[in-house]
DSSP file (Angstrom, degrees, kcal/mol; ACC not computed):
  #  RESIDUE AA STRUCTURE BP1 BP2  ACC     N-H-->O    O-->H-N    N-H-->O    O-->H-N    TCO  KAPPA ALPHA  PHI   PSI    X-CA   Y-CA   Z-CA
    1    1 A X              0   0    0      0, 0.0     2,-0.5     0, 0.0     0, 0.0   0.000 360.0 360.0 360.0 126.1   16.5  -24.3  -12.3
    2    2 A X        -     0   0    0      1,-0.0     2,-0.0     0, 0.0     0, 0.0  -0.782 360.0-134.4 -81.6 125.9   15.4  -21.2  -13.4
    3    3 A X        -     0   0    0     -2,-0.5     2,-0.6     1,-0.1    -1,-0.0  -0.211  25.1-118.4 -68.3 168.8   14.1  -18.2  -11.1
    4    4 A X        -     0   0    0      2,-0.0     2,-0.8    -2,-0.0    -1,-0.1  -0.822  24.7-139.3 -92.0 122.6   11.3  -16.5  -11.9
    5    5 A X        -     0   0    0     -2,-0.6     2,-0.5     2,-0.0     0, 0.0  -0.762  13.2-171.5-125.7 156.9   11.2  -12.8  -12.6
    6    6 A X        -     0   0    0     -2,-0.8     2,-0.6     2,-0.0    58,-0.0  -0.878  21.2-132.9-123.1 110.3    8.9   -9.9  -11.8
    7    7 A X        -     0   0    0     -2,-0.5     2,-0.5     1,-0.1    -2,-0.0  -0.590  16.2-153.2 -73.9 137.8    8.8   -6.4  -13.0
    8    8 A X        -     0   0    0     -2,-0.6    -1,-0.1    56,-0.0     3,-0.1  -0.606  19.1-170.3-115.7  71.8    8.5   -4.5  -10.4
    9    9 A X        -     0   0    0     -2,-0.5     2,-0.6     1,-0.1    -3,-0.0   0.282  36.0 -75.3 -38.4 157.5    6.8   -1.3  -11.8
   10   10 A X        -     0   0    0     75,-0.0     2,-0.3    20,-0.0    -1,-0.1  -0.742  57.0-167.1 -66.8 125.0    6.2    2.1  -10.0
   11   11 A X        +     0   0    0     -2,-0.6    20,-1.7    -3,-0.1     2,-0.5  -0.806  16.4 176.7 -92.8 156.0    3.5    1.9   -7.6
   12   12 A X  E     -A   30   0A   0     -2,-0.3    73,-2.2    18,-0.2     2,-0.5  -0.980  23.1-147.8-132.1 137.9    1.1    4.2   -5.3
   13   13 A X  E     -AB  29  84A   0     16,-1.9    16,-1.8    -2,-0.5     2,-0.3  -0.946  25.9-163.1-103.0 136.2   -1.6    4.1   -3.1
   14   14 A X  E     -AB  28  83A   0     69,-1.3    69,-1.7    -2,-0.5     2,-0.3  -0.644  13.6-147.8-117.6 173.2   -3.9    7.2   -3.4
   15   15 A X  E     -AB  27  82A   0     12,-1.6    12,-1.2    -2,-0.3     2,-0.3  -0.888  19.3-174.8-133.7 126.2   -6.7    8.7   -0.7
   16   16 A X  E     -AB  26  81A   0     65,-1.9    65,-1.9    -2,-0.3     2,-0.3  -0.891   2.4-175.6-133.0 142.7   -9.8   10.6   -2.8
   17   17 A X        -     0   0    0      8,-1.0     8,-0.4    -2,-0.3     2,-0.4  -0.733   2.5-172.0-135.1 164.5  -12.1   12.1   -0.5
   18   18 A X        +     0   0    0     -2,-0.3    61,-1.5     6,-0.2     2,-0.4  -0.941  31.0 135.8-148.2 123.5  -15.4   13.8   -2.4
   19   19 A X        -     0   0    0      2,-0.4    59,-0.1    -2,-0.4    -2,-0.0  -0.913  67.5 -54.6-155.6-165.6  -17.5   15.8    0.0
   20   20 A X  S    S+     0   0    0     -2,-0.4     2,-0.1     2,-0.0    58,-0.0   0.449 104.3  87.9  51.9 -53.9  -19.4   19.0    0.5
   21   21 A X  S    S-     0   0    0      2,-0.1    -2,-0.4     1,-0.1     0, 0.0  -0.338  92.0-108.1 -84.0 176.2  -16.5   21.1   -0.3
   22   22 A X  S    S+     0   0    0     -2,-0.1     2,-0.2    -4,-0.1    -1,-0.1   0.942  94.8  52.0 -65.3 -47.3  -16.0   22.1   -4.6
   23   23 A X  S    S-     0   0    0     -5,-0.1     2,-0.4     1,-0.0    -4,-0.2  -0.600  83.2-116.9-109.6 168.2  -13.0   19.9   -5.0
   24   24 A X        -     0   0    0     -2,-0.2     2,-0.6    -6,-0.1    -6,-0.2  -0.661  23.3-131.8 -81.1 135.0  -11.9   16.7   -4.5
   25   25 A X        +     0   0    0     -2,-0.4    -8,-1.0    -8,-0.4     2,-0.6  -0.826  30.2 176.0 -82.0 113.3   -9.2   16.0   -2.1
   26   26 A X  E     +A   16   0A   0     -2,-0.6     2,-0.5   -10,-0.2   -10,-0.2  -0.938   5.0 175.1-128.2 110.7   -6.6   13.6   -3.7
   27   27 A X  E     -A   15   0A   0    -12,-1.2   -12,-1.6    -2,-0.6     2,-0.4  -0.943  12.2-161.6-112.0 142.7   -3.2   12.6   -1.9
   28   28 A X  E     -A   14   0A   0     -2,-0.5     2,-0.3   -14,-0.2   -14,-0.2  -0.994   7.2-168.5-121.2 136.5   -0.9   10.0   -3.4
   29   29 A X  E     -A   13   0A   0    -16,-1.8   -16,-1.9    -2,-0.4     5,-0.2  -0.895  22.8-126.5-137.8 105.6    1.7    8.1   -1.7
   30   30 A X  E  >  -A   12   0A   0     -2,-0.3     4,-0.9   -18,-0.2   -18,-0.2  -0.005  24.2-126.0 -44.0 158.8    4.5    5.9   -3.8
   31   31 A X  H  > S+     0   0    0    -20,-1.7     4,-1.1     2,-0.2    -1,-0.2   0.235 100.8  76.4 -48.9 -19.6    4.6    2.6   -2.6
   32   32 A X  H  > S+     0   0    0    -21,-0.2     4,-2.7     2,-0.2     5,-0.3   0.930  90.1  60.9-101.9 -71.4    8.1    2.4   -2.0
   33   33 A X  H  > S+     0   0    0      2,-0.2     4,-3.4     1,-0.2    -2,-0.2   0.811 108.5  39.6 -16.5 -80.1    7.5    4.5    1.3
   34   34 A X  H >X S+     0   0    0     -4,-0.9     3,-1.5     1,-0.3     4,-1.4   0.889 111.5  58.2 -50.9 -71.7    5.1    2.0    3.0
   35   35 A X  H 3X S+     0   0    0     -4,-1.1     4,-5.7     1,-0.3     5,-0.4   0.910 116.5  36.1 -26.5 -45.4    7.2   -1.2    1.8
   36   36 A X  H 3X S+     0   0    0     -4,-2.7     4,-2.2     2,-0.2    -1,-0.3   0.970 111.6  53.6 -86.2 -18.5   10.3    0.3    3.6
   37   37 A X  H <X S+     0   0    0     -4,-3.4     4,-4.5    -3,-1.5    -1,-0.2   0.984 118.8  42.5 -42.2 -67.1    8.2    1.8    6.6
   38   38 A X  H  X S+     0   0    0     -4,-1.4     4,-2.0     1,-0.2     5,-0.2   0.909 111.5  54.0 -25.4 -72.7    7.1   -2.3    6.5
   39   39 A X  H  X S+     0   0    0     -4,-5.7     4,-2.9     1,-0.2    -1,-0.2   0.906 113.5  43.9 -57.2 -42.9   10.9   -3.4    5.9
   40   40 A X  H  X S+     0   0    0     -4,-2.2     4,-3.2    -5,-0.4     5,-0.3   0.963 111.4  47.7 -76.3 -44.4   11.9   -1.3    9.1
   41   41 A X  H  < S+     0   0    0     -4,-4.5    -1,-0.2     1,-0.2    -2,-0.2   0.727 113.1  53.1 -71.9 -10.1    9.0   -2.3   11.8
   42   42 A X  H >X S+     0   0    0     -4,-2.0     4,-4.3     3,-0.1     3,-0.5   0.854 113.7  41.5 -81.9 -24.9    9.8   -6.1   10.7
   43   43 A X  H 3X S+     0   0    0     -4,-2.9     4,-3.0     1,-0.3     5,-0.4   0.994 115.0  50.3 -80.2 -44.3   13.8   -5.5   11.5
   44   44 A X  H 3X S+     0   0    0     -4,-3.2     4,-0.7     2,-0.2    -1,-0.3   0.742 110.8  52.3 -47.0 -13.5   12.9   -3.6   14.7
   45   45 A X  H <>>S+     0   0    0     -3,-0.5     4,-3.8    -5,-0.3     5,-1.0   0.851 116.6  38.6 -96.0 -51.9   10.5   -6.8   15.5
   46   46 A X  H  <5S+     0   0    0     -4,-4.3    -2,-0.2     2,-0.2    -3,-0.2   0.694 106.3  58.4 -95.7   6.2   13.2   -9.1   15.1
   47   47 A X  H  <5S+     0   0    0     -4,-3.0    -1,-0.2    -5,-0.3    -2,-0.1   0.943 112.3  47.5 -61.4 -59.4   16.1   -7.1   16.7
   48   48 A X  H  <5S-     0   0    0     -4,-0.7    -2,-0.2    -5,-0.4    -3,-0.1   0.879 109.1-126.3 -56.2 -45.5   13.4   -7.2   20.1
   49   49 A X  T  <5S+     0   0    0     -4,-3.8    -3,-0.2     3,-0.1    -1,-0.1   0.529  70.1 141.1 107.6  -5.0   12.9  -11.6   19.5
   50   50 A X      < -     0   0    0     -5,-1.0     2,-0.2    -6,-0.1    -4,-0.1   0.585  57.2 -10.8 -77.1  -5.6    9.3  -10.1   19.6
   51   51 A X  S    S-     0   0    0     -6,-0.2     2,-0.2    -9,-0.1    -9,-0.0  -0.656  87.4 -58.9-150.6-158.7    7.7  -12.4   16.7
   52   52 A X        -     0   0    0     -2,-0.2    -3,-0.1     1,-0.2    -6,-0.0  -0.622  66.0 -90.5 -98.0 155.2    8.4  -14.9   14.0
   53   53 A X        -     0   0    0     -2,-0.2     2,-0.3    -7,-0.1    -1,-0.2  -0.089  41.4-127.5 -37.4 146.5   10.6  -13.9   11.2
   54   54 A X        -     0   0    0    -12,-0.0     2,-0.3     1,-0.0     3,-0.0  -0.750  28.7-114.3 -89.6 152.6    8.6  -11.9    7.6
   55   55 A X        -     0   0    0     -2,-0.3     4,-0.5     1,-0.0    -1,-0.0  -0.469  16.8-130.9 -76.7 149.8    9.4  -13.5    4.4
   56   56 A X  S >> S+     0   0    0     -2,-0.3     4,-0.8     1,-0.2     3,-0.6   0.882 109.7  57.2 -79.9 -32.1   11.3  -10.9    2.4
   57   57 A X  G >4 S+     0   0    0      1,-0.3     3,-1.1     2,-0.2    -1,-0.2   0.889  94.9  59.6 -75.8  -6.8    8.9  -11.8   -0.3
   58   58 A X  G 34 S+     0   0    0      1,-0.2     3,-0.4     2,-0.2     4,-0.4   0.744  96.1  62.6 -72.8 -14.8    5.8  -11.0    1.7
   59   59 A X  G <4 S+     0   0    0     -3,-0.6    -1,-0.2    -4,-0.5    -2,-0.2   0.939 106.9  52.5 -63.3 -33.1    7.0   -7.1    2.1
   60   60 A X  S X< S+     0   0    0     -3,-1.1     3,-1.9    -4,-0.8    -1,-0.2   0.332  80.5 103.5 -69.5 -41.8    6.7   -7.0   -1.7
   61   61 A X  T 3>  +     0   0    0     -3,-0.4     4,-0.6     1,-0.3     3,-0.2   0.610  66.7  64.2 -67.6 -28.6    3.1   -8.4   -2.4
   62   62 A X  T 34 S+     0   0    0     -4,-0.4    -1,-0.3     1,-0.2    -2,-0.1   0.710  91.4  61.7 -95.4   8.9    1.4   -5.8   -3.2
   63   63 A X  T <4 S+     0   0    0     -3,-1.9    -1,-0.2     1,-0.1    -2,-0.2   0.687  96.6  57.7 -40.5 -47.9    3.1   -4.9   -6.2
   64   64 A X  T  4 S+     0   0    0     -3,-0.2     2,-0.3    -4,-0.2    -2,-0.1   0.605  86.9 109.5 -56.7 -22.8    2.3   -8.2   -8.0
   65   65 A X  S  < S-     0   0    0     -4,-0.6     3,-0.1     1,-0.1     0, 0.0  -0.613  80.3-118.3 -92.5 131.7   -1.6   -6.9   -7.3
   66   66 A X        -     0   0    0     -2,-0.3     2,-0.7     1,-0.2    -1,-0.1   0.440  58.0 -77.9 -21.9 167.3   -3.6   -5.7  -10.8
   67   67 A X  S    S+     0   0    0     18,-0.1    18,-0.2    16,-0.0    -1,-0.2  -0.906  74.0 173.6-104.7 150.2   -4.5   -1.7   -9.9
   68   68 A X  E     -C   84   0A   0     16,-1.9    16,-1.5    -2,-0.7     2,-0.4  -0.622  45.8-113.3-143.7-166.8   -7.3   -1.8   -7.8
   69   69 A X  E     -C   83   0A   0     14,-0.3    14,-0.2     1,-0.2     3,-0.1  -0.999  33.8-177.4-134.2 121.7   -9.9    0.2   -5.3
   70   70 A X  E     +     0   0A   0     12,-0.7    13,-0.2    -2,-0.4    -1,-0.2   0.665  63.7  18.9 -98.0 -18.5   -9.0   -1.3   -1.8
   71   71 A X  E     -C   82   0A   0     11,-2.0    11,-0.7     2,-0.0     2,-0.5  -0.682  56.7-179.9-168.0  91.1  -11.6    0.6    0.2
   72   72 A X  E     +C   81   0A   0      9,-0.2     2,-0.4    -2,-0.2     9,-0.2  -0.883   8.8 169.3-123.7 136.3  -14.5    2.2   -0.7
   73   73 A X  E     -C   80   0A   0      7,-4.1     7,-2.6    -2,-0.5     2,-0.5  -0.827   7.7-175.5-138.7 129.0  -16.7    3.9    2.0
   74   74 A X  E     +C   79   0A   0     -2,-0.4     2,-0.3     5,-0.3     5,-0.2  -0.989   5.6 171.8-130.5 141.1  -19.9    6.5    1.3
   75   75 A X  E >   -C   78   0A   0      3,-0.9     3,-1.2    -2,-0.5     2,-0.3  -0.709  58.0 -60.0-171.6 129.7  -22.1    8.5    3.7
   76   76 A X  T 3  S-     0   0    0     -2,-0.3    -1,-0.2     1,-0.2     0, 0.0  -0.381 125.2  -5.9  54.7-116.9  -24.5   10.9    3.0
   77   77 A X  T 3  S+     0   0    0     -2,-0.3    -1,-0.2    -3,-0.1     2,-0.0   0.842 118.4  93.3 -77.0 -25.4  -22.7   13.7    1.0
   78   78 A X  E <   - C   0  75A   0     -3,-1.2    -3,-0.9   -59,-0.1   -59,-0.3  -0.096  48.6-173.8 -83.1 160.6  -19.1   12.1    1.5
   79   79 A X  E     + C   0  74A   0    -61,-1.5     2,-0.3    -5,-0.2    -5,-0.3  -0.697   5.1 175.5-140.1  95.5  -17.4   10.0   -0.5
   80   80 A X  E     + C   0  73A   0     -7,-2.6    -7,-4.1    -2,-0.2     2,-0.3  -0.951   3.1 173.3-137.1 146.7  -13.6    8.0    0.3
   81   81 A X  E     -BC  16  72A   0    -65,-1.9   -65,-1.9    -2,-0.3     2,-0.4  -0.928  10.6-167.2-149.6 153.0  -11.9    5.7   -1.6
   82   82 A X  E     +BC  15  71A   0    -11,-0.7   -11,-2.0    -2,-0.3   -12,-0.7  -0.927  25.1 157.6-160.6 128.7   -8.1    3.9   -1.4
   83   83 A X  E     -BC  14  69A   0    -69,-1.7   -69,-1.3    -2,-0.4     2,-0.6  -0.861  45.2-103.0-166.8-173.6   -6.9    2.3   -3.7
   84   84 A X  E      BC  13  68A   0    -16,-1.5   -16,-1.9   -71,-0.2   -71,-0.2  -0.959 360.0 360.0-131.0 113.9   -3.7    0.8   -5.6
   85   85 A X              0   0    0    -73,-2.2   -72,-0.2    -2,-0.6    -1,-0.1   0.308 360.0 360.0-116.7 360.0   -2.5    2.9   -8.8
C-alpha cells in the first residue's frame, strides 16, 4: 500500500484593511505560526484530559485549501478582508 503524498508549500494568512486613511493596511502571517500555536493548545488539552484527542492530520488542513478570501466584511468607507495566500 502506497501512502499518499502532499506538497506542503509555504503558506500565509494576510489581514487588508482599506479605510479612510491613504494606504492600505496589509499584515501577513506565515502559516506555520498558527499550525504550531494549534499543535501546542491541542497538547496542553490533552496533558489536562480536558477533551478528545486532534488528528495530527486535522492541524494541517488548511494547507491542502486552493488560495482563497476567508472573510470579507464592508461598511461604509471601510473595507477588511482575510484570506489564505
Amino acid at each position: 500500500m502506497r501512502r499518499e503524498r502532499v506538497a506542503l508549500r509555504p503558506r500565509f494568512l494576510y489581514l487588508w484593511v482599506r479605510g479612510s486613511f491613504p494606504l492600505p493596511l496589509v499584515l501577513v502571517l506565515p502559516l506555520f505560526a498558527l499550525e504550531w500555536s494549534l499543535m501546542l493548545v491541542a497538547l496542553i488539552r490533552k496533558t489536562r484530559r480536558l477533551s478528545s484527542p486532534v488528528p495530527f492530520k486535522a492541524l494541517f488542513a488548511l494547507r491542502w485549501l486552493p488560495p482563497m478570501l476567508l472573510v470579507w466584511v464592508q461598511a461604509g468607507e471601510t473595507e477588511v478582508r482575510l484570506g489564505l495566500w
